[in-house]
PDB file of N, CA, C and O in Angstrom, chain B, residues numbered from 101:
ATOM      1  N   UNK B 101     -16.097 -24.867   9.403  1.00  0.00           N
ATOM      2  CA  UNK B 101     -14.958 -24.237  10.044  1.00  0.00           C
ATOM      3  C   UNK B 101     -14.612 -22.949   9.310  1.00  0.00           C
ATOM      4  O   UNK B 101     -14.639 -22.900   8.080  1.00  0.00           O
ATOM      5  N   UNK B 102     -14.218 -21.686  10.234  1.00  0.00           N
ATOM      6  CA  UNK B 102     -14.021 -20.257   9.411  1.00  0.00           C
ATOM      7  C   UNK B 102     -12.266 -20.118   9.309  1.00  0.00           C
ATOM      8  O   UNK B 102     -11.441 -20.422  10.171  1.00  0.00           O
ATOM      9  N   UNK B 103     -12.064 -19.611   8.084  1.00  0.00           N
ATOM     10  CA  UNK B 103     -10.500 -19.895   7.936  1.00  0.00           C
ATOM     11  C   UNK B 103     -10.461 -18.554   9.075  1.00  0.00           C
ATOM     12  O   UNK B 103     -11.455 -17.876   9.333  1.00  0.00           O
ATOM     13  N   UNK B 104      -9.247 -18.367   9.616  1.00  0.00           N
ATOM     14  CA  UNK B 104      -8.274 -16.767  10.263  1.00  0.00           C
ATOM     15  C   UNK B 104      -8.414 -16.244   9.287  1.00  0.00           C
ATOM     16  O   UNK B 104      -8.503 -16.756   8.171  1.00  0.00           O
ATOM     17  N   UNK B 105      -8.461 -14.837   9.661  1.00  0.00           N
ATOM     18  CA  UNK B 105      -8.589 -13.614   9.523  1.00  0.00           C
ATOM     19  C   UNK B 105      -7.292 -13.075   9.062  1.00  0.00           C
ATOM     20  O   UNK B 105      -6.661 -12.600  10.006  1.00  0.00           O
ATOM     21  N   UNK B 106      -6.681 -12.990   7.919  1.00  0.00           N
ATOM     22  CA  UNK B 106      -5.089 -12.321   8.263  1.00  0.00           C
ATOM     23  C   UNK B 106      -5.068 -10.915   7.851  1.00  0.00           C
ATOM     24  O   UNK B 106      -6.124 -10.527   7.352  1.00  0.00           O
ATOM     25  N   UNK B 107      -4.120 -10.057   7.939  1.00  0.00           N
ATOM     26  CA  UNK B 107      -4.160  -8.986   6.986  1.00  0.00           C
ATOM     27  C   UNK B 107      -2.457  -8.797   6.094  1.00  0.00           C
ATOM     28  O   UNK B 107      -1.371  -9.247   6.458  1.00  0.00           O
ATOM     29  N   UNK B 108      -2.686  -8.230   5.244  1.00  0.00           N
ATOM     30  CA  UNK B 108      -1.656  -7.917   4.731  1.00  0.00           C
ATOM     31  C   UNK B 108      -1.275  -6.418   4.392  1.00  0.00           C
ATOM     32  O   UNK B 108      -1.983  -5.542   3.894  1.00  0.00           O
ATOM     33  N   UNK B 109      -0.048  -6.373   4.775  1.00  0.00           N
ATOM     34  CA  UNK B 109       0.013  -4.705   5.191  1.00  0.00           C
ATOM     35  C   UNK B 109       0.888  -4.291   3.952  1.00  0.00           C
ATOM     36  O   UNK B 109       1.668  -5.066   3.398  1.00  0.00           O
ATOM     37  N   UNK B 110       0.605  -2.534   3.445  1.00  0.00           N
ATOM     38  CA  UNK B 110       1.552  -2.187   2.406  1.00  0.00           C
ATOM     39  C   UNK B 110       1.028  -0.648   2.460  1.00  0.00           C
ATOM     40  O   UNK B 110      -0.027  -0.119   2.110  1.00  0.00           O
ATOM     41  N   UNK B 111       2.392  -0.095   3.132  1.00  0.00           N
ATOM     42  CA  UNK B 111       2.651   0.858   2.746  1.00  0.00           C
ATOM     43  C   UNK B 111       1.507   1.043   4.356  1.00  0.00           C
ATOM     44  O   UNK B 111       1.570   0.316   5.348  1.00  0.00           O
ATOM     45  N   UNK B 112       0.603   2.165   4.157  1.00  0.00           N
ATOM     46  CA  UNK B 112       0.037   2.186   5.727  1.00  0.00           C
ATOM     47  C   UNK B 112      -1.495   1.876   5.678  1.00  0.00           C
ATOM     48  O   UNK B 112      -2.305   2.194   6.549  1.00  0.00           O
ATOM     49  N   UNK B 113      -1.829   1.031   4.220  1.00  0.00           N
ATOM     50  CA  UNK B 113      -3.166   0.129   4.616  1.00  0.00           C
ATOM     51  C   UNK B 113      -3.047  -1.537   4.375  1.00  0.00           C
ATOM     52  O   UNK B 113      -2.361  -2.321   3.718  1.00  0.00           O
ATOM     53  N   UNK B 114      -4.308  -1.568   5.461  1.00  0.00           N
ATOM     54  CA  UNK B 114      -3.956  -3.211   5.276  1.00  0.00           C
ATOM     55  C   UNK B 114      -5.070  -4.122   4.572  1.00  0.00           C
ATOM     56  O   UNK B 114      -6.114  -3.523   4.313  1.00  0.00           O
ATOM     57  N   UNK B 115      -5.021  -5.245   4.281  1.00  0.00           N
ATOM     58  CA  UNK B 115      -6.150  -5.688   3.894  1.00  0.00           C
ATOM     59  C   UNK B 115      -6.405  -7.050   4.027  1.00  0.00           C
ATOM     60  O   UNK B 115      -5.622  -7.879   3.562  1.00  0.00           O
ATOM     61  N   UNK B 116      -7.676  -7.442   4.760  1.00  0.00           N
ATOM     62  CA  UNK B 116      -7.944  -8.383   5.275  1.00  0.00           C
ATOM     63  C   UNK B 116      -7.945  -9.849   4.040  1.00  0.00           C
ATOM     64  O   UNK B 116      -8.554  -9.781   2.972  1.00  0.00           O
ATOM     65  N   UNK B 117      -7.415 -10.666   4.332  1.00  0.00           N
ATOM     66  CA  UNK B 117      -7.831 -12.038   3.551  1.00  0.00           C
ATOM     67  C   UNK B 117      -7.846 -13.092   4.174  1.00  0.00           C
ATOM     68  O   UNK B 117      -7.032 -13.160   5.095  1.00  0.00           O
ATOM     69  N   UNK B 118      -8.687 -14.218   3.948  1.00  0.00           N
ATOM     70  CA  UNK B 118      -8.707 -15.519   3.921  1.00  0.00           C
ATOM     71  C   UNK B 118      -7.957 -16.739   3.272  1.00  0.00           C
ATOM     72  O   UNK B 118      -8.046 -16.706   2.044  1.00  0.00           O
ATOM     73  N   UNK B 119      -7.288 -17.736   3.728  1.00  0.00           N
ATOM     74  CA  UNK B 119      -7.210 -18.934   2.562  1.00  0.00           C
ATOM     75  C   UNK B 119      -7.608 -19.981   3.555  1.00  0.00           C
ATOM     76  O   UNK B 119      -7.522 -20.061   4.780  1.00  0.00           O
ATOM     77  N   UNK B 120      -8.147 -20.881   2.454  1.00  0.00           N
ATOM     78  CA  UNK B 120      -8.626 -21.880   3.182  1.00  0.00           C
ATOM     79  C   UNK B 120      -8.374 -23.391   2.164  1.00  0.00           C
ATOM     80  O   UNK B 120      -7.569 -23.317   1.236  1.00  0.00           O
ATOM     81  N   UNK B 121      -9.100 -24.679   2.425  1.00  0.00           N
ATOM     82  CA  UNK B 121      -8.274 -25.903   1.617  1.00  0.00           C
ATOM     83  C   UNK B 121      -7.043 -25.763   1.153  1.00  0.00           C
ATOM     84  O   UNK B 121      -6.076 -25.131   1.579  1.00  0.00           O
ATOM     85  N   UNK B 122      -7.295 -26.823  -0.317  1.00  0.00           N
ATOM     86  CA  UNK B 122      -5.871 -27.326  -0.114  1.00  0.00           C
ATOM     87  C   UNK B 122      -5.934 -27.894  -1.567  1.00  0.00           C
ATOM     88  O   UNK B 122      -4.802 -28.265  -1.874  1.00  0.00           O
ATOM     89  N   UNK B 123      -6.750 -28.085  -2.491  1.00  0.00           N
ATOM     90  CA  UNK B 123      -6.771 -28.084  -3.451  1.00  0.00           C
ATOM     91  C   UNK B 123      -5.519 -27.610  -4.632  1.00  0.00           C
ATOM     92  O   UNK B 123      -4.775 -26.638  -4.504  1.00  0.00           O
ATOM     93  N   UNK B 124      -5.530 -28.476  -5.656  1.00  0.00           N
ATOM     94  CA  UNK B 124      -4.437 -28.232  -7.142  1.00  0.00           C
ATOM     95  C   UNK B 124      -3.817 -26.727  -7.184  1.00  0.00           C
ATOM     96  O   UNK B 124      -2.645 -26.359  -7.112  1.00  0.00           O
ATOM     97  N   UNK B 125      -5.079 -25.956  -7.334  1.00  0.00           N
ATOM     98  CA  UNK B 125      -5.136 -24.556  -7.603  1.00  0.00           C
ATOM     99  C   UNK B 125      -5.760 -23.711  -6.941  1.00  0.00           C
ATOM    100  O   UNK B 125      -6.656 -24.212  -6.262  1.00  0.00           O
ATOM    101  N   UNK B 126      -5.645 -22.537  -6.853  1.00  0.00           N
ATOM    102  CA  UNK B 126      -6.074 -21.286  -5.878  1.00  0.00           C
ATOM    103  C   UNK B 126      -7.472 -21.004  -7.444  1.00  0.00           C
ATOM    104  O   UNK B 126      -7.641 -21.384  -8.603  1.00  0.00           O
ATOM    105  N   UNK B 127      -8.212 -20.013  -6.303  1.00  0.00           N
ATOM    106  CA  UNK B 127      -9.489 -19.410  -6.188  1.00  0.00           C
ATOM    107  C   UNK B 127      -9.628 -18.187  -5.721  1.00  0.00           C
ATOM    108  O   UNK B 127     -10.041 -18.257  -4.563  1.00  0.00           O
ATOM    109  N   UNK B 128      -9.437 -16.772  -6.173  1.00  0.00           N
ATOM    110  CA  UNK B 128      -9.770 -15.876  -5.609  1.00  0.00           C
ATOM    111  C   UNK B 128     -10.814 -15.053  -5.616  1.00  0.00           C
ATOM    112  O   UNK B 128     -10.711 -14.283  -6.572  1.00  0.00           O
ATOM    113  N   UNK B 129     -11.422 -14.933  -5.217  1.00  0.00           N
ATOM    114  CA  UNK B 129     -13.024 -14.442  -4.560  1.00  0.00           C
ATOM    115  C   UNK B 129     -12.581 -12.979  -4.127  1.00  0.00           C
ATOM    116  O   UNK B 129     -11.740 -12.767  -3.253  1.00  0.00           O
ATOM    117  N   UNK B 130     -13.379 -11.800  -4.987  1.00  0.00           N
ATOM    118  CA  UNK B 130     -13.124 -10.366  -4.833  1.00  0.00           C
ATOM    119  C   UNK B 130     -14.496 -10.168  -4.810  1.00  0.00           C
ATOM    120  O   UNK B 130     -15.279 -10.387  -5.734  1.00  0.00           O
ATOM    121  N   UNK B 131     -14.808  -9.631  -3.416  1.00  0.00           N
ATOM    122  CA  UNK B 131     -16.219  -9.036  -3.239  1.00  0.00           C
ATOM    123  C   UNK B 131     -16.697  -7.771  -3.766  1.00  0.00           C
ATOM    124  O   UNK B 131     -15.814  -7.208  -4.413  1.00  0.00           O
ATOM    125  N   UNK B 132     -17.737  -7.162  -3.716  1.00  0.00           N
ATOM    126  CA  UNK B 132     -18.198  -5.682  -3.999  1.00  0.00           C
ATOM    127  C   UNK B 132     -17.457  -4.914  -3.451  1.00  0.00           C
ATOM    128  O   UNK B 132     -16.435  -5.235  -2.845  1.00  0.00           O
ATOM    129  N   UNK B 133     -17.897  -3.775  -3.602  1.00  0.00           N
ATOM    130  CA  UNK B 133     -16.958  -2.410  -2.638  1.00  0.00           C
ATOM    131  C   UNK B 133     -17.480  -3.103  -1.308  1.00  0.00           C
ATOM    132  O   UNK B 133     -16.763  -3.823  -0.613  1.00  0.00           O
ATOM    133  N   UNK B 134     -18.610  -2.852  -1.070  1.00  0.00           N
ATOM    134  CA  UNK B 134     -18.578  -3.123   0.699  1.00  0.00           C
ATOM    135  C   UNK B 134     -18.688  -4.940   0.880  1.00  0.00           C
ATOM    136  O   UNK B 134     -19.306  -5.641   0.079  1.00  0.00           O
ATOM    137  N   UNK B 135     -18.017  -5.429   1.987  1.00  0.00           N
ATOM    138  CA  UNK B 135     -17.810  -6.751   2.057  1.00  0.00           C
ATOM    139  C   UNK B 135     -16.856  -6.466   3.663  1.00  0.00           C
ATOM    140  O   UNK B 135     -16.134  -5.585   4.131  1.00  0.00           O
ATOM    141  N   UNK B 136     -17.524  -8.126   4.177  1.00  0.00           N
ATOM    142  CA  UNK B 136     -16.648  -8.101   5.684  1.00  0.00           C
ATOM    143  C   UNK B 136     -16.527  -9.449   5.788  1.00  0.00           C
ATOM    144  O   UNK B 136     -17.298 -10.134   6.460  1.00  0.00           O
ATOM    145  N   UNK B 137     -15.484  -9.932   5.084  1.00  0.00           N
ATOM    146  CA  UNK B 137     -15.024 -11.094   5.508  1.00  0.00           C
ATOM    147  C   UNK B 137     -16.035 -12.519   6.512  1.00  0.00           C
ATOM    148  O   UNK B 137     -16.836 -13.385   6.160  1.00  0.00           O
ATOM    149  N   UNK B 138     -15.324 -12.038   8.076  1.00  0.00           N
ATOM    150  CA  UNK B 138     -15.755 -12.476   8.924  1.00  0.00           C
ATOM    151  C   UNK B 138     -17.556 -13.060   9.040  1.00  0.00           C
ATOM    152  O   UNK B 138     -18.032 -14.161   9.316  1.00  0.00           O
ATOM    153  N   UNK B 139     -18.281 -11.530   8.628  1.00  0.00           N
ATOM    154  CA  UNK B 139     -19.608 -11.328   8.458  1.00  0.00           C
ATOM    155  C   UNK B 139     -20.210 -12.193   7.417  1.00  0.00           C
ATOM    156  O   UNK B 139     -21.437 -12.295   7.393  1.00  0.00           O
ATOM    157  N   UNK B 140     -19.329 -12.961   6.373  1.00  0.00           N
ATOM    158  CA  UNK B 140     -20.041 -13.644   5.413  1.00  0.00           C
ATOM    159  C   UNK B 140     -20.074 -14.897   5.718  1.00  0.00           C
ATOM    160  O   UNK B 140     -20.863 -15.614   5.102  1.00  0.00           O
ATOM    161  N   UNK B 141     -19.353 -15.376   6.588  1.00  0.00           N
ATOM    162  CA  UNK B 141     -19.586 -16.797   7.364  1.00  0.00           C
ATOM    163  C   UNK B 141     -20.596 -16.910   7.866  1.00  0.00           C
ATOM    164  O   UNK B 141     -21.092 -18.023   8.040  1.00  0.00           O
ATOM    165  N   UNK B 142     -21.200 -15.762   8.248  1.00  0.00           N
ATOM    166  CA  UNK B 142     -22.458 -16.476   8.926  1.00  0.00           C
ATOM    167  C   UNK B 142     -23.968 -16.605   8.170  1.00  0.00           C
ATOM    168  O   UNK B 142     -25.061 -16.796   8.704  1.00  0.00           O
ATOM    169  N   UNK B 143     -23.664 -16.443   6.833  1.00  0.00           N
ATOM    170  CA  UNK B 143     -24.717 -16.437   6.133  1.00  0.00           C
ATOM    171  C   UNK B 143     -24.561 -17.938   4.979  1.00  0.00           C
ATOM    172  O   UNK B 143     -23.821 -18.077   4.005  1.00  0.00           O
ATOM    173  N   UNK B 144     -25.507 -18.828   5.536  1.00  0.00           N
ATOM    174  CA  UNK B 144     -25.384 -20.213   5.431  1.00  0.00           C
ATOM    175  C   UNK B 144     -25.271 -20.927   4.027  1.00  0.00           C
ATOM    176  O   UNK B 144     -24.913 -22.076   3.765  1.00  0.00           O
ATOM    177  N   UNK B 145     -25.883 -19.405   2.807  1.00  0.00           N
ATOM    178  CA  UNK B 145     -25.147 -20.270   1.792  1.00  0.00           C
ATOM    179  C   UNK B 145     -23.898 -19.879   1.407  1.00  0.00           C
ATOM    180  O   UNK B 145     -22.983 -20.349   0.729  1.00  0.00           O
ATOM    181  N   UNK B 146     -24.090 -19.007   1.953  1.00  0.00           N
ATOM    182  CA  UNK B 146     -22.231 -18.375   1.387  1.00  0.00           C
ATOM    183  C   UNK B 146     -21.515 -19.547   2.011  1.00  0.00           C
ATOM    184  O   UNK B 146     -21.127 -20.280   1.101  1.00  0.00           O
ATOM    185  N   UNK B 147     -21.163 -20.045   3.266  1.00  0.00           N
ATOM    186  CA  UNK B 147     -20.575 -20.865   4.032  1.00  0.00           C
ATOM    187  C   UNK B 147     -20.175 -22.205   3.519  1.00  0.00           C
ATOM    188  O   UNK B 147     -19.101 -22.803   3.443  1.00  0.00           O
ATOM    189  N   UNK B 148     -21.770 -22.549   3.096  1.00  0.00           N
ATOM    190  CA  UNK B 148     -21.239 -24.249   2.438  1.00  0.00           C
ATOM    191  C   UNK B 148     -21.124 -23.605   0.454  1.00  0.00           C
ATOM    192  O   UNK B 148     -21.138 -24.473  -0.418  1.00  0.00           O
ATOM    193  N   UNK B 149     -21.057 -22.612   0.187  1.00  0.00           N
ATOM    194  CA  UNK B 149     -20.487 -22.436  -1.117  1.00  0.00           C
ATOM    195  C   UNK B 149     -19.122 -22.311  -1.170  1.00  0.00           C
ATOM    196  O   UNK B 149     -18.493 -22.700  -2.154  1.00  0.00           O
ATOM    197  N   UNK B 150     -18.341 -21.561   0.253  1.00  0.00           N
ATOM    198  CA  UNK B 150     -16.905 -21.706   0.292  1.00  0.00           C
ATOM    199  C   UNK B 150     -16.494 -23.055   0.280  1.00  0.00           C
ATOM    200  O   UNK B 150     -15.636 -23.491  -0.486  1.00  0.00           O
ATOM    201  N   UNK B 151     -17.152 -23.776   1.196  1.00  0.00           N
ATOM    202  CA  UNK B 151     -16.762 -25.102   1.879  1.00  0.00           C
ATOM    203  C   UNK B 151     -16.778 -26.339   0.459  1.00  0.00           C
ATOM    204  O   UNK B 151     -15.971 -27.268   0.446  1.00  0.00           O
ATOM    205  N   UNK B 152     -17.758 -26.152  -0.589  1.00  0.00           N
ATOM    206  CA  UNK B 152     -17.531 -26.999  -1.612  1.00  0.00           C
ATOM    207  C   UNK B 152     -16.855 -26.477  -2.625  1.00  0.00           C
ATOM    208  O   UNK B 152     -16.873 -27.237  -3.593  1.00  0.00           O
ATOM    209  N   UNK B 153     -16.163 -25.328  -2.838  1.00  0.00           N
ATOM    210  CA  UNK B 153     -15.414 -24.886  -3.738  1.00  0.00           C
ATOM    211  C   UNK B 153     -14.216 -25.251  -3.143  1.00  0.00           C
ATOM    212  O   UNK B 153     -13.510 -25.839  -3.963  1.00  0.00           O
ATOM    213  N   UNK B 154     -13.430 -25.091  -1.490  1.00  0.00           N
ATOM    214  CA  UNK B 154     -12.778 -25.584  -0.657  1.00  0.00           C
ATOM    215  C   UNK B 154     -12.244 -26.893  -0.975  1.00  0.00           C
ATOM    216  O   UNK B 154     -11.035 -27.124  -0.959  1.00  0.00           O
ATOM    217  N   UNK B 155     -13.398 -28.011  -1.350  1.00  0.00           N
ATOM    218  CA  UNK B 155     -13.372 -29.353  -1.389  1.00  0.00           C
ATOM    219  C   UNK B 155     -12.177 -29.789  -2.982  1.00  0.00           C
ATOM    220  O   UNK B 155     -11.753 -30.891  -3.330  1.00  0.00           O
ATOM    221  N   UNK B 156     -11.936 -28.296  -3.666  1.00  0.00           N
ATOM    222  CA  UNK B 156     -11.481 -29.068  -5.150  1.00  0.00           C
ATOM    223  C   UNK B 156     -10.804 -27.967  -5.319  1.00  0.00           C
ATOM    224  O   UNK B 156     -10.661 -27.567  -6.474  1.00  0.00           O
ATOM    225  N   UNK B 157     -10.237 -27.228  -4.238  1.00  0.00           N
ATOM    226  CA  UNK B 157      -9.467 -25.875  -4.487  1.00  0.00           C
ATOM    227  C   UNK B 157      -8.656 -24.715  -3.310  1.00  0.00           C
ATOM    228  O   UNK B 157      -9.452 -24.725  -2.371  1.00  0.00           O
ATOM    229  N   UNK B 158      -8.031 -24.197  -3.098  1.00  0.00           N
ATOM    230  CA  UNK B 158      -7.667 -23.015  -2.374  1.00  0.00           C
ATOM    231  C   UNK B 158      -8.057 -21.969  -2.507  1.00  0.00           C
ATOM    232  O   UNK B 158      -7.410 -21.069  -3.043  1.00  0.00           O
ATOM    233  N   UNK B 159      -9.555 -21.821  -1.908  1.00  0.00           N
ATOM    234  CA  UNK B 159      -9.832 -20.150  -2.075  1.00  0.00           C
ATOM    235  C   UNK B 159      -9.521 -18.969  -1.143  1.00  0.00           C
ATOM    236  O   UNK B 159      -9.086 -18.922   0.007  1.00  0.00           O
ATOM    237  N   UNK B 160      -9.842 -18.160  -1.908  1.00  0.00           N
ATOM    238  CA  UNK B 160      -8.935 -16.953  -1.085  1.00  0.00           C
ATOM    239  C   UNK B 160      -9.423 -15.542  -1.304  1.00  0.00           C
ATOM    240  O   UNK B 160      -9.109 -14.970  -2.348  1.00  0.00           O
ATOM    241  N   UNK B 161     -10.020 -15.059  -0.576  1.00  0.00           N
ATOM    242  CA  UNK B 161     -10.587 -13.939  -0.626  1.00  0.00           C
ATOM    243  C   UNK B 161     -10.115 -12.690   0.376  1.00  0.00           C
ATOM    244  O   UNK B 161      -9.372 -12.720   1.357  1.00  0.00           O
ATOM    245  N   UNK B 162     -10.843 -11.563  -0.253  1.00  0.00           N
ATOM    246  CA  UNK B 162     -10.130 -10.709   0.395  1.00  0.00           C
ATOM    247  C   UNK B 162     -11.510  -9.405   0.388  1.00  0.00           C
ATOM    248  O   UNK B 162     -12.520  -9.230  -0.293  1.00  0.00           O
ATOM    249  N   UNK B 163     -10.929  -8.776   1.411  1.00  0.00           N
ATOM    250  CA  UNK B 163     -12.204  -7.734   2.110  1.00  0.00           C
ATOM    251  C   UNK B 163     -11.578  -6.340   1.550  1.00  0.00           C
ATOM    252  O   UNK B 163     -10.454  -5.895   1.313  1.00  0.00           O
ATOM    253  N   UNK B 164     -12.701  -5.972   1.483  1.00  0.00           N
ATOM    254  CA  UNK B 164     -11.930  -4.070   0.825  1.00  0.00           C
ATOM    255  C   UNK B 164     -11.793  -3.328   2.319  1.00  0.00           C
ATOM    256  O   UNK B 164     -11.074  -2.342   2.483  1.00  0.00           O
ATOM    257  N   UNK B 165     -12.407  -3.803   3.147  1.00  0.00           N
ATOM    258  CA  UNK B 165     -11.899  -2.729   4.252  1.00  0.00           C
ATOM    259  C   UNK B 165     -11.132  -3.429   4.959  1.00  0.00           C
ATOM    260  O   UNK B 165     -11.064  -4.658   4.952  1.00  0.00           O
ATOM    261  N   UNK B 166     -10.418  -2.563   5.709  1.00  0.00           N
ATOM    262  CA  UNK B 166      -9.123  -2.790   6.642  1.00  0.00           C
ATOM    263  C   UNK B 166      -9.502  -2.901   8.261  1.00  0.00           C
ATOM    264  O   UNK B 166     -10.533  -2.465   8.773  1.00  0.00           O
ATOM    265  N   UNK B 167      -8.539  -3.513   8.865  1.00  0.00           N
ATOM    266  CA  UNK B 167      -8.472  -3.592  10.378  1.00  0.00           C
ATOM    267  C   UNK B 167      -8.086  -2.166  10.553  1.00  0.00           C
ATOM    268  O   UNK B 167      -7.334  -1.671   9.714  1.00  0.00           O
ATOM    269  N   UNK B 168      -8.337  -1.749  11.134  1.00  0.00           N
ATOM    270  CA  UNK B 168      -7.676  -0.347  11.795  1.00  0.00           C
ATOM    271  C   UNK B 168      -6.742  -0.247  12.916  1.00  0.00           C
ATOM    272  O   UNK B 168      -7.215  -0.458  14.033  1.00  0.00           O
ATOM    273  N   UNK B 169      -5.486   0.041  12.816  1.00  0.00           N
ATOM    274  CA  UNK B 169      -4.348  -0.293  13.580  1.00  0.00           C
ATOM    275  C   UNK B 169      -3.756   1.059  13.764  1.00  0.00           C
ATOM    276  O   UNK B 169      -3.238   1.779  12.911  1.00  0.00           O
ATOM    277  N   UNK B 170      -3.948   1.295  15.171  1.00  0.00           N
ATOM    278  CA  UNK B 170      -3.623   2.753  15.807  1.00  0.00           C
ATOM    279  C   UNK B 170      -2.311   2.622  16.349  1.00  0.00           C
ATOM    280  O   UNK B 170      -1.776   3.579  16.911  1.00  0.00           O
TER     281      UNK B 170
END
């Protein structure tokens, strides 16, 4: 399952993140400069590497580029 997409806005950029489980403690996952959220779900080990870190934690990542909101 892919967590939503949210963004968080400040000031006039925004920036995309994830949370997902439910775990003790949070996990935050900061990608390279280039990274797309959405796009890393579909690459099958990334997927079940979220999903078992998921299993013992709240991770939470976040994308360097923004939604673009006109």
């Amino acid at each position: 399952m892919r967590p939503v997409t949210r963004y968080a806005r400040r000031g006039g950029v925004s920036i995309a993140y994830q949370v997902m489980g439910e775990g003790p403690f949070d996990v935050v996952f900061v990608p390279g400069f280039v990274s797309h959220l959405d796009f890393l779900w579909e690459i099958p080990t990334i997927a079940r590497t979220w999903h078992r870190v998921a299993s013992f934690s709240r991770p939470r990542g976040c994308d360097a580029s923004a939604r673009v909101i006109w």
